[in-house]
N, C-alpha and C positions, 0 to 999 in steps of 0.2 A: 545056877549062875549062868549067864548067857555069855556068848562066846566075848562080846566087849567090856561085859563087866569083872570077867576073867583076865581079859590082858590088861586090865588099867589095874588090879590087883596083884601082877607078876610084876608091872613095873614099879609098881608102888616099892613092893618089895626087895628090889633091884636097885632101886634106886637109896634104900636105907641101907641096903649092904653099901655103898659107895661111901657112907658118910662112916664107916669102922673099919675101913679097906686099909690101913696104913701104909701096904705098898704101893697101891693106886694113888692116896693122895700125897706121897713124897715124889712120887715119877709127875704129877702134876703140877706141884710146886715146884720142882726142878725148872720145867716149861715154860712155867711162871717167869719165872724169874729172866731165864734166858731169852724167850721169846718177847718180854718189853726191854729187855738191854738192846735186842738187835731189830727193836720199831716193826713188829711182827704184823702188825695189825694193819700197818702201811702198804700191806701188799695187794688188798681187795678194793673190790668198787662194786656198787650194785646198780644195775641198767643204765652205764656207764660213767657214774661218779663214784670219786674217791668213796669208801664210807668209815674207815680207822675203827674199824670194830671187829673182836673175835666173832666168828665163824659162828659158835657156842652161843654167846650173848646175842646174836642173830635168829638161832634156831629159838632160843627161851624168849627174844620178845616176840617174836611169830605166835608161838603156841600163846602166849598171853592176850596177844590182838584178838588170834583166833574163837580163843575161849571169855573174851571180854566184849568184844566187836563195840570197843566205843567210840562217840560221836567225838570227841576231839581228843586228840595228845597236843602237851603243851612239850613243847622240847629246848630247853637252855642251852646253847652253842649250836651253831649251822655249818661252820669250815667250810666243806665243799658240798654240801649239801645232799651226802648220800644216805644219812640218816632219814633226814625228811622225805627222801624219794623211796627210801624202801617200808617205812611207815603206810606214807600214802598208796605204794604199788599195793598194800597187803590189805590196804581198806578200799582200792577198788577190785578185789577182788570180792573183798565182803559186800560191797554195794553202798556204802552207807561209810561218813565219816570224815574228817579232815585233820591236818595238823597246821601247829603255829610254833613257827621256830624264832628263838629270839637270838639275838647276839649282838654286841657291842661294836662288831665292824663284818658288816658281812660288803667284803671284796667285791667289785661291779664286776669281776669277769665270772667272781661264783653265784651272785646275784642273775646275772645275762642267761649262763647255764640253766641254771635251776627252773627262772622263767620260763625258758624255751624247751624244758622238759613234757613228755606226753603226763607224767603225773602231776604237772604243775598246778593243774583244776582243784587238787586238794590240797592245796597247799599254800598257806601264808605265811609271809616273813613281818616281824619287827624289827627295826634296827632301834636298839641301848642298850644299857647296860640292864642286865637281868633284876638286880636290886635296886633298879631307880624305882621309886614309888609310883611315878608315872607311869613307866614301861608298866607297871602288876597293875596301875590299874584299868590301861589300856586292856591286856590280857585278861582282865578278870570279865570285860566287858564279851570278850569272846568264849568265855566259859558260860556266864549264865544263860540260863536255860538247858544248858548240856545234861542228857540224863547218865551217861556215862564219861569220868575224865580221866587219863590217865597223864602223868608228869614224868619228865625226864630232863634228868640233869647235869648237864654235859659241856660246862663254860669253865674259868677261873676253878679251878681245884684247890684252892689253899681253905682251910679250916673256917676260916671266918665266912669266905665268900658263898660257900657251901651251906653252914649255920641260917647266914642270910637266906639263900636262897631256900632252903627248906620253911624257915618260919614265914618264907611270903610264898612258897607256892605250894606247899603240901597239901595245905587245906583245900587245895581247888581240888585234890585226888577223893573220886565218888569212891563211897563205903567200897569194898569188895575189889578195887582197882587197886593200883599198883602207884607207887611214888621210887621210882627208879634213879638210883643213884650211881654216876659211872666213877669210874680209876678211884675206886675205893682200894683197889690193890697195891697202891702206893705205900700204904702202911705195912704191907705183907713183903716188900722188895726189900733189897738191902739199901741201907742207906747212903746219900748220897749219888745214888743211880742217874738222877735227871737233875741238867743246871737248870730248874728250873725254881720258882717261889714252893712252890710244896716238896714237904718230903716225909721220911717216917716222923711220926708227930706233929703233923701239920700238913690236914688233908680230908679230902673226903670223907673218907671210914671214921675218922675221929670227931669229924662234924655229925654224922650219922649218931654215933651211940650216944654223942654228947645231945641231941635234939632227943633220941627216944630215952631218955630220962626223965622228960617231962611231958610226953605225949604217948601214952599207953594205948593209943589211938591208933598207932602202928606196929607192926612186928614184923621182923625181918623173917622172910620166907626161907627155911634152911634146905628145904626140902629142893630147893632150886639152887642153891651153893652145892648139894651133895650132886647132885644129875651134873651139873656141868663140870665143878672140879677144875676146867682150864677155864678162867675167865678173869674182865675187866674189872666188877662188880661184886665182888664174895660179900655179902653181908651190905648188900648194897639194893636189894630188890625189895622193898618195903610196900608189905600191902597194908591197906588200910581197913581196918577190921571193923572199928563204929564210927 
């Protein structure tokens, strides 16, 4: 065995010890929990925008750009648009690629930013709502021909909107790619936690399992819940298998 095929086999292994660790995943859950009570995620930006994303769910979609190098990511919600600029920074390092973010109000001053970003070249905005038919089919226009897509979904977190959103844009995600689904960890916090429309039972992760009950076409990747352990996304990283 050669020295790389050595260490992706020790981490392999490393990485299934994490998923029977019970003291490592109750000191993460702790984290959990604590760290979105006190907007943990609020504290980063990447090449100088907001980006509201763990650290963790940073390093795992990197390694996923990396080892997938596709020609478009489609991404549902833009805020401040640091998701979009750290997508794009990671595919012009690959050389090849673009993304397309959609969202129902993107803000002219995060609009102004974004544009006048050095990664702006790859990167396109939509402005609607994600489940307007128009907007997917607008989008869908920017997928074909794509040999590789990957989807990320990161708008309205309530159960429906989520639901929605997977049965109009999953299918855009090319076999072997990923259909990413964010604050699926809403159903894992205690309840209550955010005055917001989602809560435990009504949210991401329950939109999730309730879509892969009729789409076998997907499975959620554990092996990526067990390596991260702190994250937005537990049972929320879905690759598309046929």
């Amino acid at each position: 065995m050669n020295p790389v095929e050595q260490f992706k086999k020790e981490r392999e292994e490393l990485v299934k010890s994490f998923g029977t660790n019970k003291e490592l995943k109750d000191a993460a859950a702790q984290f959990n929990n604590i760290s979105n009570r006190d907007r943990y995620s609020y504290n980063f930006t990447w090449m100088g925008r907001p980006i509201i994303q763990y650290p963790q769910d940073m390093i795992a979609m990197q390694e996923l750009l990396w080892e997938l190098k596709p020609d478009l990511i489609v991404e549902t919600g833009i805020a401040h648009g640091g998701s979009l600029i750290f997508y794009a920074s990671i595919m012009e390092l690959i050389g090849k690629g673009e993304v397309l973010g959609v969202d129902i109000d993107i803000r002219e001053h995060n609009r102004r930013e974004i544009e006048a970003h050095p990664m702006a070249k790859r990167i396109k905005m939509i402005q609607g709502s994600a489940i307007d038919p128009a907007i997917v089919a607008e989008v869908a226009k920017h997928v074909a021909g794509k040999k590789t897509v990957m989807v990320l979904l990161d708008s309205n977190h309530t159960h429906d909107h989520v639901l929605s959103e997977l049965q109009m844009y999953a299918n855009f995600t090319t076999v072997g790619s990923y259909c990413v689904v964010f604050d699926t960890i809403v159903e894992d916090l205690p309840k209550g936690m955010y005055d917001r429309p989602w809560d435990v039972g009504n949210n991401p992760k329950t939109a999730v399992f309730e879509y892969l009950k009729s789409h076998p076409n997907f499975v959620i990747d554990k092996q990526i819940d067990n390596k991260l352990l702190i994250s937005v996304a537990p049972d929320g990283y879905l690759k598309r298998v046929k």
